[in-house]
PALO-910049 format. One line per 5 residues: number of its first residue (from 1); their letters; for each residue x, y, z of N, C-alpha, C, CB. Coordinates in steps of 0.02 Angstrom, whole numbers, plus 50000, padded with zeros to 5 digits. Glycine has a CB too. Example, Ala and Ser with C-alpha at 12.3 -4.5 7.8 and 13.67 -1.06 7.14 Angstrom:
<rs>
1 = as = 50660 49716 50390 50615 49775 50390 50660 49835 50390 50565 49776 50452 ~ 50642 49888 50354 50684 49947 50357 50645 50002 50394 50704 49970 50286
</rs>
This chain:
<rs>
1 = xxxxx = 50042 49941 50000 50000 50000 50000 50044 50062 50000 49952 50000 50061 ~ 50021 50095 49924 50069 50165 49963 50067 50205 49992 50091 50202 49945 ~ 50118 50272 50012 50083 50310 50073 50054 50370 50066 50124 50322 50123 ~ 50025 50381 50103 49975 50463 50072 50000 50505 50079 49911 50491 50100 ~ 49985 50552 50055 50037 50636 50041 50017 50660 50079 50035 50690 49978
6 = xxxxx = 50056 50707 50127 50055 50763 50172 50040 50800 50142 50101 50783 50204 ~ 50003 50833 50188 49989 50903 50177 50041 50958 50187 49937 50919 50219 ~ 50030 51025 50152 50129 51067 50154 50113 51067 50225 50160 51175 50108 ~ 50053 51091 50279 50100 51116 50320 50111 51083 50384 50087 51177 50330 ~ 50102 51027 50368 50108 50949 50412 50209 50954 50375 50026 50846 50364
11 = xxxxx = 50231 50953 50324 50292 50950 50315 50328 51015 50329 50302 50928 50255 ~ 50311 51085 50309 50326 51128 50372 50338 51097 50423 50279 51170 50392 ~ 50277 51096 50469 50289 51065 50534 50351 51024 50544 50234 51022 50549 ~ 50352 50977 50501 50382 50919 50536 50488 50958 50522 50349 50815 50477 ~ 50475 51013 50470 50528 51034 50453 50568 51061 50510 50518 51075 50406
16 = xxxxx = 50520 51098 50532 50545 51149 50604 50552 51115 50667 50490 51209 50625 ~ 50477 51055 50655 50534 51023 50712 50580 50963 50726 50505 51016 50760 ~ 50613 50964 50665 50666 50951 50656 50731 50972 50670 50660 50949 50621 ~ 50720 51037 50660 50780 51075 50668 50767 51098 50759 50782 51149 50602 ~ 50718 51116 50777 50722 51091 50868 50740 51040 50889 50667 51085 50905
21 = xxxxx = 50732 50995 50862 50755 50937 50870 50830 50931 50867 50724 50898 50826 ~ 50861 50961 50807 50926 50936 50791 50991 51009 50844 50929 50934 50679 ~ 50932 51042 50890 50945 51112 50928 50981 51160 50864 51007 51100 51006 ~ 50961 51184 50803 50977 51230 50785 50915 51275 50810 50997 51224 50718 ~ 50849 51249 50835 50811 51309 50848 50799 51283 50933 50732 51322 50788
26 = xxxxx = 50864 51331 50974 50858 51282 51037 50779 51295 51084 50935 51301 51092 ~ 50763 51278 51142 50711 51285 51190 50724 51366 51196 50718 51235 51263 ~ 50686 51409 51188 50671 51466 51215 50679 51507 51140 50721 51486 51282 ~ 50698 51485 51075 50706 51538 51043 50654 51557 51001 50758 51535 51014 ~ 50644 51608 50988 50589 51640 50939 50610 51598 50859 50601 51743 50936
31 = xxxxx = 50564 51589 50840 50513 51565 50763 50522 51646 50722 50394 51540 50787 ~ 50565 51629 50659 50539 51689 50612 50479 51719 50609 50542 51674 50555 ~ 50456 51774 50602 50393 51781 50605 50343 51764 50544 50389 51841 50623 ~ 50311 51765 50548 50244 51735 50492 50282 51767 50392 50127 51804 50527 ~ 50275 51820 50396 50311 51826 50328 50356 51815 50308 50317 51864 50308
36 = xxxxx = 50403 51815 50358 50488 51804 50370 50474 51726 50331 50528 51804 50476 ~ 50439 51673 50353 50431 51611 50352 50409 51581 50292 50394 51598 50398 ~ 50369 51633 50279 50333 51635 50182 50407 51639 50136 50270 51738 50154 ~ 50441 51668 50152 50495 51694 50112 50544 51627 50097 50535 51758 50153 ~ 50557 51607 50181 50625 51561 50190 50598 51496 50183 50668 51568 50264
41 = xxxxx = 50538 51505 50183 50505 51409 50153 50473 51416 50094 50435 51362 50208 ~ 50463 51478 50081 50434 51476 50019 50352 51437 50005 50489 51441 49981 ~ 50320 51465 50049 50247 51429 50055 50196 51474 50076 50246 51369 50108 ~ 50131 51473 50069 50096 51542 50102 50081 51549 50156 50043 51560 50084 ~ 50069 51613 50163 50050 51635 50260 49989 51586 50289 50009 51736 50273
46 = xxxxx = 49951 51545 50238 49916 51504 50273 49941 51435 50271 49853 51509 50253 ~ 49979 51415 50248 50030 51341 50272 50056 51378 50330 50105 51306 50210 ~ 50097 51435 50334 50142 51429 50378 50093 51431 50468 50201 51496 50356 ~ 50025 51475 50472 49976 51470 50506 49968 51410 50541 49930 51483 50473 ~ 49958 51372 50473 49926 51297 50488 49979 51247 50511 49891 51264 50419
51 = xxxxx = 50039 51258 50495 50096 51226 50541 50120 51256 50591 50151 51213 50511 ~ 50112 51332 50591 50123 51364 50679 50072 51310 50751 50073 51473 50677 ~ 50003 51306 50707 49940 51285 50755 49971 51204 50760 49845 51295 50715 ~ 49998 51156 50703 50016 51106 50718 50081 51093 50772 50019 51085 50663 ~ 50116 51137 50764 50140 51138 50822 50154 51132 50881 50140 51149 50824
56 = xxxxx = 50108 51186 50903 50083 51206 50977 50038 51144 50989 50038 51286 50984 ~ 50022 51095 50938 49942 51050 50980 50017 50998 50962 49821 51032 50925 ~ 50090 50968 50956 50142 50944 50973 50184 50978 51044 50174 50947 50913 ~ 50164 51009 51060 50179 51045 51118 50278 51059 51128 50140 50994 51184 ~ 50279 51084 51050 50332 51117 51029 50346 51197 51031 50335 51096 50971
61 = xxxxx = 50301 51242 51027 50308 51297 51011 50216 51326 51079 50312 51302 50904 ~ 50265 51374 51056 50195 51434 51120 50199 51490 51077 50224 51470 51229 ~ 50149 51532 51063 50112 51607 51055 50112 51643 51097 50050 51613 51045 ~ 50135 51703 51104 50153 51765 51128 50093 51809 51103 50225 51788 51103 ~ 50035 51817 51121 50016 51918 51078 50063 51932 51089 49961 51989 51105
66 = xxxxx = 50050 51986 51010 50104 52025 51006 50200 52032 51042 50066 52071 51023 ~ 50197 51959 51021 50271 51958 51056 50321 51907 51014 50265 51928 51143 ~ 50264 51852 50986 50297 51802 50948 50288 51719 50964 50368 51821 50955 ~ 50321 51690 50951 50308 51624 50944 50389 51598 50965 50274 51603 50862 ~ 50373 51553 50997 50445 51528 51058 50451 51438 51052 50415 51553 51170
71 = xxxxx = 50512 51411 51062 50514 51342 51053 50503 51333 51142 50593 51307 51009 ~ 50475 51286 51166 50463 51281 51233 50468 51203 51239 50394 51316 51257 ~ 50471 51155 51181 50500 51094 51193 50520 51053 51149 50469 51063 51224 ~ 50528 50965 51157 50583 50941 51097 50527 50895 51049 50664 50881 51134 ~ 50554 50880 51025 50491 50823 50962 50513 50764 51009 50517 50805 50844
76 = xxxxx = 50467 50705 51003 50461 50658 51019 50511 50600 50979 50397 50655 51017 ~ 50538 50547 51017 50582 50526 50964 50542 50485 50918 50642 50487 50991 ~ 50573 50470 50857 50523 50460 50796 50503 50381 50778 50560 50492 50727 ~ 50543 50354 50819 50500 50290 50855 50458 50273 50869 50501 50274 50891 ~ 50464 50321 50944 50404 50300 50966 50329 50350 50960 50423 50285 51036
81 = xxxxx = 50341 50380 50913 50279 50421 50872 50226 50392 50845 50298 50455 50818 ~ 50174 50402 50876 50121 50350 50815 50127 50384 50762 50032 50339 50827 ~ 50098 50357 50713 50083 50364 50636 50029 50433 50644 50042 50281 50596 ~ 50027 50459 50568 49982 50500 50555 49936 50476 50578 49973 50518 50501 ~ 49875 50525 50595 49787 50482 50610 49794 50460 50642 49747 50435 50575
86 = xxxx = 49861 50422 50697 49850 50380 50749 49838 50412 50815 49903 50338 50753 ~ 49776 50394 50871 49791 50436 50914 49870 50395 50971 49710 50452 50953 ~ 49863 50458 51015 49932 50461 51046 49883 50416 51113 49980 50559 51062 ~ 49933 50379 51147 49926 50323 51177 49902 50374 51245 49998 50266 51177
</rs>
């Protein structure tokens, strides 16, 4: 069976937190901001939205009003991750 295509900003997502993961974006640092992000991924302000919100419900990133968007923890190792659609144990 083959496998189903992501959506961009499920691969966003998984891009950024990757790189938290790999600590180029360590615990505490600010997220480009929303246009900044259009530019350097090259995708629109509503992928990048829709992978900010995927995020935060990975309990990787936090929202600031007016202040920004912050890494506040690590990705899960990719092991022991369920699958897409799967719920979490």
């Amino acid at each position: 069976m083959s496998e189903l295509p992501r959506y961009e900003y499920v691969k966003l997502a998984d891009a950024i937190a990757a790189e938290i993961g790999s600590g180029k974006l360590p615990q505490g640092a600010a997220l480009p901001g929303e246009r900044a992000m259009t530019e350097l991924y090259r995708v629109s302000i509503g992928t990048v939205r829709r992978a900010v919100v995927e995020l935060r419900k990975r309990g990787l990133v936090a929202t600031l009003p007016a202040k920004g968007t912050y890494v506040i923890g690590m990705p899960e190792p990719s092991g022991d991750a369920p699958e897409q659609g799967e719920p979490r144990a």
